[in-house]
C-alpha positions in Angstrom: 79.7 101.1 118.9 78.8 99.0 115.4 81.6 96.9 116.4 80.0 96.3 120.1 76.6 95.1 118.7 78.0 93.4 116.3 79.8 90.5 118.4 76.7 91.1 120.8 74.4 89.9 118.2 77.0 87.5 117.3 77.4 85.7 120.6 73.5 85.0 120.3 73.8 81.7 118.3 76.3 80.0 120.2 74.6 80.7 123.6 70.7 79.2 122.1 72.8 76.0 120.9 74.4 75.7 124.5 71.0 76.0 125.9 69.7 74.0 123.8 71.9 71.2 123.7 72.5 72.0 127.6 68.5 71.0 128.1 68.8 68.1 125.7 66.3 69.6 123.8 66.1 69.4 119.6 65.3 71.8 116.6 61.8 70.0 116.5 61.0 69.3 120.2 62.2 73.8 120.5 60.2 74.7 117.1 57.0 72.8 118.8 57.2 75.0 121.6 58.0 78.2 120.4 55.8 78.6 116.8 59.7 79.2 115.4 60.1 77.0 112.4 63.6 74.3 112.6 65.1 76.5 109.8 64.8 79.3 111.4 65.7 78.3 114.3 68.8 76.5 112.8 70.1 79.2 111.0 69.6 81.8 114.3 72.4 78.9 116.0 74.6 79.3 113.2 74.4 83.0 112.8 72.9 83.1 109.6 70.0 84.9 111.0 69.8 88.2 112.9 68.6 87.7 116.4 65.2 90.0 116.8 63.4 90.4 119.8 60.3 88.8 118.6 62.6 85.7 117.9 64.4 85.8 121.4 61.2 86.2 123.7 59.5 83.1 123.2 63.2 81.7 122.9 64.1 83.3 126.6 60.4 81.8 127.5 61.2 78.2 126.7 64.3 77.9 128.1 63.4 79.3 131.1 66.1 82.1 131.6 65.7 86.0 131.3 66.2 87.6 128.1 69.9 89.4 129.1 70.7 85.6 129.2 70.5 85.1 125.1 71.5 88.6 124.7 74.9 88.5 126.8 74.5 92.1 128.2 77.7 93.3 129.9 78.2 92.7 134.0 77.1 95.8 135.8 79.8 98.0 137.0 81.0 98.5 140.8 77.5 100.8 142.3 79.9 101.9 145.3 80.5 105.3 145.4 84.2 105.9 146.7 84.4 109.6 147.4 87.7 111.5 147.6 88.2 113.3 151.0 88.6 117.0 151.1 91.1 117.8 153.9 91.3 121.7 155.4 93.0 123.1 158.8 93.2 119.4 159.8 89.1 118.3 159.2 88.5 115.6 156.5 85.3 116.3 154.5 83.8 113.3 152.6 80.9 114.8 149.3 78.1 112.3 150.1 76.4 113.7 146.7 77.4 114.4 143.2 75.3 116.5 141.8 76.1 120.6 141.4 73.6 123.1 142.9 70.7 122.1 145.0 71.4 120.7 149.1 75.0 118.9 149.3 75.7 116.5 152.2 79.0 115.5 153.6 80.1 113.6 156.3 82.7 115.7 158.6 85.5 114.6 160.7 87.2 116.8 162.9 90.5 115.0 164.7 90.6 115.5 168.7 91.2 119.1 170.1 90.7 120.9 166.7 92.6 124.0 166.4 91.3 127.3 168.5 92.5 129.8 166.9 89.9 130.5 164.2 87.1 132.9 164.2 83.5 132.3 163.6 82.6 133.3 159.6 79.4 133.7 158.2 78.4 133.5 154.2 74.9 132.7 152.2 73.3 129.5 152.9 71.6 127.2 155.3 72.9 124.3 157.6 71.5 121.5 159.2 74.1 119.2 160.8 73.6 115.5 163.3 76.1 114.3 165.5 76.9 110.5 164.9 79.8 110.0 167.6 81.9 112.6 169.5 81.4 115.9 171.1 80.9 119.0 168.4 81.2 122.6 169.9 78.9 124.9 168.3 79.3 128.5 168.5 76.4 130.3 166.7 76.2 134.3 167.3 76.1 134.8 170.9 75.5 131.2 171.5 77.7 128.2 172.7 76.5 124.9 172.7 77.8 121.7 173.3 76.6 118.9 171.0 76.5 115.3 171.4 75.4 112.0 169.5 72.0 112.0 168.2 71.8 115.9 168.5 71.2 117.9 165.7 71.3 121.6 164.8 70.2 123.8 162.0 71.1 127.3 161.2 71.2 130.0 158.6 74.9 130.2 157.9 74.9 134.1 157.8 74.5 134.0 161.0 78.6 134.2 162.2 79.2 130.4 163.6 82.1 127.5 163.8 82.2 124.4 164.9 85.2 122.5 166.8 86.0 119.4 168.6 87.0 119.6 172.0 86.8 116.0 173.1 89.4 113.5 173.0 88.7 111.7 170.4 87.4 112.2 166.9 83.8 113.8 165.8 81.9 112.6 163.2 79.0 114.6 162.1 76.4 114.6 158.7 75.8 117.8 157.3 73.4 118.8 154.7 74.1 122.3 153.0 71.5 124.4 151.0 71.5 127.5 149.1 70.0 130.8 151.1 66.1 130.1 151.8 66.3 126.6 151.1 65.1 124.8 154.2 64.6 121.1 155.4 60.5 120.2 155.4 60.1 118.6 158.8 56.7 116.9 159.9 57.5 117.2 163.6 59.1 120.4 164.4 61.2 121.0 167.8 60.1 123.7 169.9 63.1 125.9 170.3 63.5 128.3 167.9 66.1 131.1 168.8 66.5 135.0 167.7 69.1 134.1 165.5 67.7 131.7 163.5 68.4 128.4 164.6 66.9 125.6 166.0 68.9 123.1 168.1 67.1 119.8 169.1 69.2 118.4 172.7 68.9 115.1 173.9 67.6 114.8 177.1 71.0 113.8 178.9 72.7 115.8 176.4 75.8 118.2 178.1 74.1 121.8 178.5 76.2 124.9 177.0 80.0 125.2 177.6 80.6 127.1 180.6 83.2 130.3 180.3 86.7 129.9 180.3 86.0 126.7 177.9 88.4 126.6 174.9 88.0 129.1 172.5 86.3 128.3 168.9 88.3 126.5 166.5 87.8 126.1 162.4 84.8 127.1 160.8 82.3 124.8 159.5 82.3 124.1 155.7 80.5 124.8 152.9 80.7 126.1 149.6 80.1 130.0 149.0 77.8 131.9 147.0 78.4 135.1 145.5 
């Protein structure tokens, strides 16, 4: 770490020599404007004295650029998050947040046709989930719904439920998970609220449950456990 600041502070001469010389400005023409005096303005370009921050702002000021300019602070690193995909029974999970505890959010895909011969599990928490593209089969205790894009559902995940795909081509749905009794705070809240806990918000042309005889449910939804 010494040897970081070191050829920080360092790098501070040479740059206010460039800048000077790059404006065609002098020692005297720079020491009018700033109050700095030529020597010590000199010895700041040769090194000989250590760059301080009452130095560098009327510096930064006169030659117009911000004070990272003189000082050379390093490039700021890539911001994109690149998340590592967890795969199970053929669904590709993608961690939307870092952070232990608290809500998590995912993005799930689930290929076409999604297996069917899973069984709906229930464990401690609460789920709200939106369709973004696809068809997402819901089954929630004794209910079986039908989702489509723009629909979203929410649930307390000890209630017995899984979801599948049974379109033909991939689902993509957001998911937010929280710990038991940790709800999302809505402003405007939908009007159908079931006896198992669940509220499920359809679009007005949205498909209507599946009808019997549909395709049995397939992997369960996912989420981390609490015990």
């Amino acid at each position: 770490m010494a040897n970081e600041e070191a050829a920080v502070l360092a790098a501070v001469g040479p740059r206010l020599r460039a800048l000077r010389k790059q404006r065609g400005t002098t020692l005297n023409e720079l020491a009018d404007t700033t109050g700095i005096s030529v020597s010590t303005l000199s010895r700041l370009e040769s090194g000989q004295r250590r760059p301080t921050l009452e130095l560098l702002l009327p510096l930064a000021r006169a030659h117009q650029v911000p004070l990272d300019e003189l000082v050379g602070t390093p490039a700021v690193g890539d911001p994109r998050v690149r998340p590592r995909p967890i795969v199970r029974n053929g669904m590709t999970f993608l961690p939307l947040t870092r952070r232990t505890g608290g809500p998590q959010a995912f993005k799930q895909i689930l290929p076409p046709h999604t297996p069917t011969d899973a069984q709906p599990q229930s464990h401690e928490g609460y789920e709200w989930l939106y369709v973004l593209s696809g068809q997402l089969r819901l089954r929630l205790g004794d209910h079986d719904l039908l989702l489509s894009p723009g629909e979203v559902a929410e649930f307390d995940t000890r209630v017995p439920h899984c979801v599948t795909n049974p379109g033909p081509e991939p689902t993509e749905v957001l998911n937010l998970y929280g710990p038991q009794g940790e709800h999302l705070h809505v402003r405007a809240r939908p009007s159908g609220h079931d006896e198992v806990g669940a509220r499920h918000t359809p679009r007005p042309d949205a498909p209507r449950p599946l009808p019997a005889g549909a395709a049995e449910c397939g992997t369960p939804t996912f989420g981390p456990t609490r015990r």
